[in-house]
N, C-alpha and C positions, 0 to 999 in steps of 0.2 A: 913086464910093464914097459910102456913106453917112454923113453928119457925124451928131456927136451935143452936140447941145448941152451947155455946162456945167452948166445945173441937171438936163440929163437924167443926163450921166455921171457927177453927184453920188448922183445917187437910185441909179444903178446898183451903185456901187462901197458905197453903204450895203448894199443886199441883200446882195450876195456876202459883205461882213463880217459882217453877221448870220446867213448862212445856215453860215460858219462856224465863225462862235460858237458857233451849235445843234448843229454836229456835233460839233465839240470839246468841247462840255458835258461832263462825265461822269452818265448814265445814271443816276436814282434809283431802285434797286432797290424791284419790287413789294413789297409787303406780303404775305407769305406766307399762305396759307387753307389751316389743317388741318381734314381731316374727320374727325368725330368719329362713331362708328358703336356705338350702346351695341345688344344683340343683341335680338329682337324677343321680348319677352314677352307682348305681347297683339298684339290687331288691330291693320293697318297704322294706321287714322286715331287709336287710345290711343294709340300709340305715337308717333305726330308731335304729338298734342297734348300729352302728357306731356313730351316732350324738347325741343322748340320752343322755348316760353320760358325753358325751362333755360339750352340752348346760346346763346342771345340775350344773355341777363343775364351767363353766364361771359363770351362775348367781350366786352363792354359792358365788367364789370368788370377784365380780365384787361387789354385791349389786346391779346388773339391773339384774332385770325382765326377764328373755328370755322365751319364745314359739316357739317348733322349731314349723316349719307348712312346711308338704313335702305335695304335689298335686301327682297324679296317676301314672303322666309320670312327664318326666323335662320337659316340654312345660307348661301344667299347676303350675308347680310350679314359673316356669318365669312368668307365665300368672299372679301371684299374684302381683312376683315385679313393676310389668308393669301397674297394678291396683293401685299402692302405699296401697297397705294390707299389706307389707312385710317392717320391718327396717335395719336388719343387713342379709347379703346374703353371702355365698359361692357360685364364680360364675365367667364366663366368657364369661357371655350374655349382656354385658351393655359398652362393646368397641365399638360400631358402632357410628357414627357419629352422628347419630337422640339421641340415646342412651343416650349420651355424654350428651346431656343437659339436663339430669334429675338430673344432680350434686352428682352423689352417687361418694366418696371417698373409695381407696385403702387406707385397714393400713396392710395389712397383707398375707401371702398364707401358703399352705405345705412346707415344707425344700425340698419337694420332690424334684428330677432330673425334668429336663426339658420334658415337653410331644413332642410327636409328632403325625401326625395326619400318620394313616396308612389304608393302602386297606389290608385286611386280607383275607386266605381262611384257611378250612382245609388241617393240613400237609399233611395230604394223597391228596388232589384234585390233578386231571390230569391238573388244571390251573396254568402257569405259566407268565403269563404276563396280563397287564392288556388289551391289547384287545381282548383277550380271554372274556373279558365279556361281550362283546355287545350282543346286543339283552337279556339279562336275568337279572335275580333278584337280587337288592344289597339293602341290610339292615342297615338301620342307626338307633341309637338311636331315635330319632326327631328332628325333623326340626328347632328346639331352638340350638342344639350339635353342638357348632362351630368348634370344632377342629376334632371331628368324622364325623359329616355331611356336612359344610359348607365347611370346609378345601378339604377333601376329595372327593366330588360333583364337585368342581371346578373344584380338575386334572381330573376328567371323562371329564369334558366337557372340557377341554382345549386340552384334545389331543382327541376328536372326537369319546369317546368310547358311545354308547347310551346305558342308562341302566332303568329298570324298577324300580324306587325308594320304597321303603315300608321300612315301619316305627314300628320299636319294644318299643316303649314308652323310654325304657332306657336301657344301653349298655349290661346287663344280656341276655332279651329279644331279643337283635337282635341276640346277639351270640347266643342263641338256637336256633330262626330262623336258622340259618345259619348250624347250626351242622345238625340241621335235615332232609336238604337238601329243608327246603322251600327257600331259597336264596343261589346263588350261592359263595358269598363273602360279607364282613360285610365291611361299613367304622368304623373306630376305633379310639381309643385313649389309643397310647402305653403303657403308665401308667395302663389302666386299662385291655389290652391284656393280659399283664403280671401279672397281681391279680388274673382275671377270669382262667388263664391257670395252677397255684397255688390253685386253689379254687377248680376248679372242676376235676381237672386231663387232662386238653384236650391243643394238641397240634395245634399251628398256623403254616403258610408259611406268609408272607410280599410282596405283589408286589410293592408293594412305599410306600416313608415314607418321611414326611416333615422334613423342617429346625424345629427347636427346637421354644418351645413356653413354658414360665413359665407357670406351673401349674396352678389354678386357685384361685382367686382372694378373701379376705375377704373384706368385703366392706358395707358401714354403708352406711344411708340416710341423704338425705342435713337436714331433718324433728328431729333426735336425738343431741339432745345438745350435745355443745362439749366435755362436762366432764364425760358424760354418754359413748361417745364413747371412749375416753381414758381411763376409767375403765374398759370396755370389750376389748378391746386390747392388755391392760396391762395382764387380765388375760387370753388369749390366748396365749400370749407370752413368757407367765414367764411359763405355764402348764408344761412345762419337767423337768422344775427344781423343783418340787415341790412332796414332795412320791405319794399322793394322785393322784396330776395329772400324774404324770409318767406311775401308774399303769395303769390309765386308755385310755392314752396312746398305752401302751404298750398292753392293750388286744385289742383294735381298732386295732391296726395293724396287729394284730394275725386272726383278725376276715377276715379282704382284703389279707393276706396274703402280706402285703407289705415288699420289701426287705429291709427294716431298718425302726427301728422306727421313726416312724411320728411327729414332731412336726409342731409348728408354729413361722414363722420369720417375722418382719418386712418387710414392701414391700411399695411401692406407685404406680401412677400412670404411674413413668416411667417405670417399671420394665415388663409392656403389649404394649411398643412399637412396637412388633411383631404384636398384634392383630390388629391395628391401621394402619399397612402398607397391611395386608391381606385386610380390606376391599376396601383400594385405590385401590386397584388391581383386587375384586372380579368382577366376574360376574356382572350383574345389578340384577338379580336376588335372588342371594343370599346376599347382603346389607342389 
């Protein structure tokens, strides 16, 4: 038989008490990463340059975890919220009735002016009214774009105009659509007419333009404790007053060419009343 010497069956009898020490440790629970998924208003690389340093500076300042996570188009990135992949959201896809009961909570939006949902062409088109576009091609974001697509789709069909619907994943894409003359007029979203037409040098005409609708929404998961959501709120909210977040800020807004810099304010659920009397009224199709 094999002897084992005392300073070996010292060393030995150490390991085993250490190696059950580390078993019997109890376990320091991860640090949890929520994704945060605000819905694709421009091109995929605005949209990551724009939200990037954002989500950075909230985790920074919050101590929660953020991952932004954008999908292809805004339909897939909704497609996430709707899978419950996704915790905190920029968004104005979750006001429908069925919606409603998945319990996601308003704490927050842009300071922006109020959007409106508009039918677009170019300045130059010979089109001046909207039944000028029957029978031909009108481009929306996707079929998730309440206030571009939904909003907009509605007045087609309520005053009788029939159109060929196609779909540019998100409101960049349709407006090129449109410029290039594979679509005769874009549905829109005034807020972002007026970035895109800053951005890239190109001028619109407006054949209709809705009542006003608060910009869109931040909004947290019934799933994120409640003090995890008050510290990402907190640091959304205070971002302007602070140099770090100012700047950053301040070049986000440089980047969409927005008319004043961008913050974020307080908001609830009342403040999307508007979104809530569109669907009582929508289509059945569009709900």
């Amino acid at each position: 038989m094999r002897t084992v010497s005392r300073a070996g069956f010292a060393l030995l009898l150490c390991s085993l008490l250490a190696a059950h020490a580390s078993a019997a440790a109890p376990k320091t629970p991860a640090t949890p990463v929520y994704n945060f998924s605000p819905v694709n208003q421009y091109n995929l690389q605005v949209s990551a340059s724009f939200w990037n340093p954002i989500v950075r500076y909230v985790s920074s300042k919050s101590g929660v975890r953020l991952n932004l996570k954008l999908g292809r188009t805004s339909a897939d990135t909704t497609s996430y919220v709707l899978a419950k992949e996704v915790d905190f959201a920029f968004t104005n896809h979750l006001f429908s009735p069925e919606r409603a009961k998945m319990g996601w909570t308003v704490f927050g939006r842009r300071n922006a002016e109020p959007v409106r949902a508009q039918i677009v062409v170019p300045a130059d088109s010979p089109v001046r009214r909207l039944a000028e576009l029957a029978n031909s091609t009108v481009v929306f974001p996707g079929p998730e774009a309440l206030i571009a697509y939904k909003v907009t789709y509605a007045q087609l069909l309520r005053q009788g105009v029939p159109v060929t619907v196609a779909f540019g994943g998100n409101m960049d894409a349709a407006f090129t659509q449109m410029f290039s003359g594979r679509a005769k007029a874009a549905g829109a979203n005034s807020q972002l007419v007026a970035n895109y037409g800053g951005r890239e040098d190109k001028r619109f005409r407006v054949l209709w333009s809705s009542a006003p609708f608060n910009d869109l929404a931040l909004m947290a998961s019934p799933r994120v404790p409640a003090d995890q959501v008050r510290a990402v709120a907190a640091a959304f909210l205070n971002m302007h007053k602070d140099p770090e977040g100012r700047r950053i800020l301040e070049n986000a807004s440089e980047l969409i060419h927005a008319p004043e810099l961008l913050s974020f304010v307080a908001a609830s659920d009342a403040d999307y009343a508007a979104y809530r009397s569109f669907y009582q009224a929508a289509p059945a199709e569009l709900r």
